[in-house]
N, C-alpha and C positions, 0 to 999 in steps of 0.2 A: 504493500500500500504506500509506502513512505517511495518507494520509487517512483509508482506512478505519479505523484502529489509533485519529486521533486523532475522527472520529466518533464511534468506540465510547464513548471516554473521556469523551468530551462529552455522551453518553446517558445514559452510569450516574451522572454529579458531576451530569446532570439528576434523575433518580431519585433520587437522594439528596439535592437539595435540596427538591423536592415534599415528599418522606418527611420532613426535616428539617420542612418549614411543617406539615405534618398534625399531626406531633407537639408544634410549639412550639418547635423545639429550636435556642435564637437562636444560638450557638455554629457548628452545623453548618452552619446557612443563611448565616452572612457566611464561612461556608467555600467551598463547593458552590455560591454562587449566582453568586459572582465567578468561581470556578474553571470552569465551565460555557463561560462567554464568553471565558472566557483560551482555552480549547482551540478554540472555534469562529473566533477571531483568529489563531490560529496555523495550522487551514487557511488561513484565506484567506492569509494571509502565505507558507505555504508553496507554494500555488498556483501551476502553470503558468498563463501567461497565455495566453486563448483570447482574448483583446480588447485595449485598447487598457489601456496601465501603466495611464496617468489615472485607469481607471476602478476599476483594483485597488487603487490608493492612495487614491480617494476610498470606496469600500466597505472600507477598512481602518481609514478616520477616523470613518467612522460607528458601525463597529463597538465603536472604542474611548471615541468619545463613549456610546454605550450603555453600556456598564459603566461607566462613571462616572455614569450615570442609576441601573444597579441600586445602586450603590453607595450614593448618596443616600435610591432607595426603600428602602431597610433601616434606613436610621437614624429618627428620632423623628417625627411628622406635619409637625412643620414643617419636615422639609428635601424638602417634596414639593413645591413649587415649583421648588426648585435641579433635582430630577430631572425634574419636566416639563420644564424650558428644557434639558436636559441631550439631552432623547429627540426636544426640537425642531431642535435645533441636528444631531443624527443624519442625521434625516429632509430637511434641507436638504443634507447630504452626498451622502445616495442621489438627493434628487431634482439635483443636480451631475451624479452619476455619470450616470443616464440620460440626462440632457440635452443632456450633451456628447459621448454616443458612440454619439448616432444616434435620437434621441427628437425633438429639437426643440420646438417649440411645438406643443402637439395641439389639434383641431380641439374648439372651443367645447363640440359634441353632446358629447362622452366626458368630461364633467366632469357631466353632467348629473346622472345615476346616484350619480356620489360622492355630491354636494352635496346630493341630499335624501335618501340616507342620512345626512349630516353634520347635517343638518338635522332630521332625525327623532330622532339619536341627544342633540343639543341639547334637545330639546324635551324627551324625556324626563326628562333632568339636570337640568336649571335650576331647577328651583325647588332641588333640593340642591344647590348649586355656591356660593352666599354670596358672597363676597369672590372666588372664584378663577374665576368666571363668562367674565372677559372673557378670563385668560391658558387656560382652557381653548377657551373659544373661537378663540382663534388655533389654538392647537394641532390642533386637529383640521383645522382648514382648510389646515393644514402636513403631515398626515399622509393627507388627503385629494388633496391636489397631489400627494406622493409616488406613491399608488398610481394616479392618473391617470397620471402620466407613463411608472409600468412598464409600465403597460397599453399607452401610445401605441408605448414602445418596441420592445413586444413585437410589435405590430401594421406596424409600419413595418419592422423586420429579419426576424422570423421565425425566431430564435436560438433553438436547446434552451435557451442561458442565459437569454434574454429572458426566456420563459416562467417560468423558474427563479423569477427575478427579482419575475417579476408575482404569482405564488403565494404567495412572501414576503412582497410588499407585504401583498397581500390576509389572512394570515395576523398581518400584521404591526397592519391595523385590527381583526380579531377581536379580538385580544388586548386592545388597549388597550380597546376597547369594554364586553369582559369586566370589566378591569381598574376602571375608574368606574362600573360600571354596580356592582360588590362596592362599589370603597371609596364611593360614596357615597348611591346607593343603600338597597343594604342586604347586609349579609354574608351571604355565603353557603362553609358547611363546605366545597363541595367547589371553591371558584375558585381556591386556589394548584393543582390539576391543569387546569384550562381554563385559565386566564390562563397560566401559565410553560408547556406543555406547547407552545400555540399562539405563545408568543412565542416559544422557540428555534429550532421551528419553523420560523420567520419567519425567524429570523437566518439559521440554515442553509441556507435555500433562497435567500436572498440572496445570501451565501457563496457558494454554489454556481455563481450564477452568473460568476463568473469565470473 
């Protein structure tokens, strides 16, 4: 009950910070955007464990390294570095999580798929990327291992949460994808509802898996 209660909560501080970016309205969005990921931290934190603790404390550190990512993306262009290393440092958490609780090392083939989407979505970018070329570069290749390894885990246990898990991940490259394909790119009016909508998303179904 306490989950669905704090769900809801986590929907509408979502809707209201969308509503918040639509409008411009700097105020509400470092209100709502933080508050969003506090409530989707405090499922996971309030969570029955269906797996192993490890795995609940390492998707609790990733979750919290994320908000200190949004946190940074809200403040002024240059502290958009601190939040990419913020959302890398995330994504080495989850890929912990999966690794140690039943993922392993996956078979070479299942990286394939990532790597020329990761590859394709580089190619696109690069010529906009300037100076921040090489640290996105890593990044994606951190966020690309992430969702290989849900994927492998999902595939090796067969868990409602695996799955959970893999969906997040996957939801978890939309967003970012979304996310530089606006900031650099080119803007586009309606990418705070695709970018944040597909990133909590993400986090949720993460979350969830626990």
């Amino acid at each position: 009950m306490l989950t669905v209660l704090l769900t809801a909560l986590a929907s509408v501080s979502a809707i209201l910070h969308v509503r918040a970016e639509y409008r411009g309205a700097l105020r509400e969005t470092y209100i709502f955007k933080p508050l969003t990921m506090v409530f989707i931290i405090l499922i996971a934190a309030l969570a029955n464990v269906r797996v192993s603790p490890v795995y609940k404390y390492l998707i609790i550190g990733g979750l919290c390294v994320s908000l200190l990512g949004d946190i940074f993306l809200m403040l002024p262009p240059r502290m958009f570095l601190p939040g990419l290393v913020s959302f890398l440092v995330a994504h080495l958490f989850y890929i912990a999580a999966f690794t140690l609780t039943g993922a392993g090392v996956p078979p070479s083939v299942w990286l394939i798929p990532f790597l020329l989407y990761g590859c394709s979505m580089f190619w696109v970018l690069s010529e906009y990327l300037g100076k921040l070329k090489t640290p996105v570069a890593v990044y994606m290749l951190v966020i690309l291992l992430m969702g290989s390894q849900a994927l492998n885990r999902w595939l090796r246990t067969g868990q409602l949460g695996s799955g959970s898990a893999f969906l997040g991940a996957l939801l978890f490259i939309a967003s970012d994808s979304l996310l530089a394909v606006n900031r650099f790119k080119g803007k586009s009016h309606h990418a705070p509802l695709y970018v944040m909508s597909t990133y909590y998303s993400a986090q949720w179904f993460i979350t969830h898996s626990i």
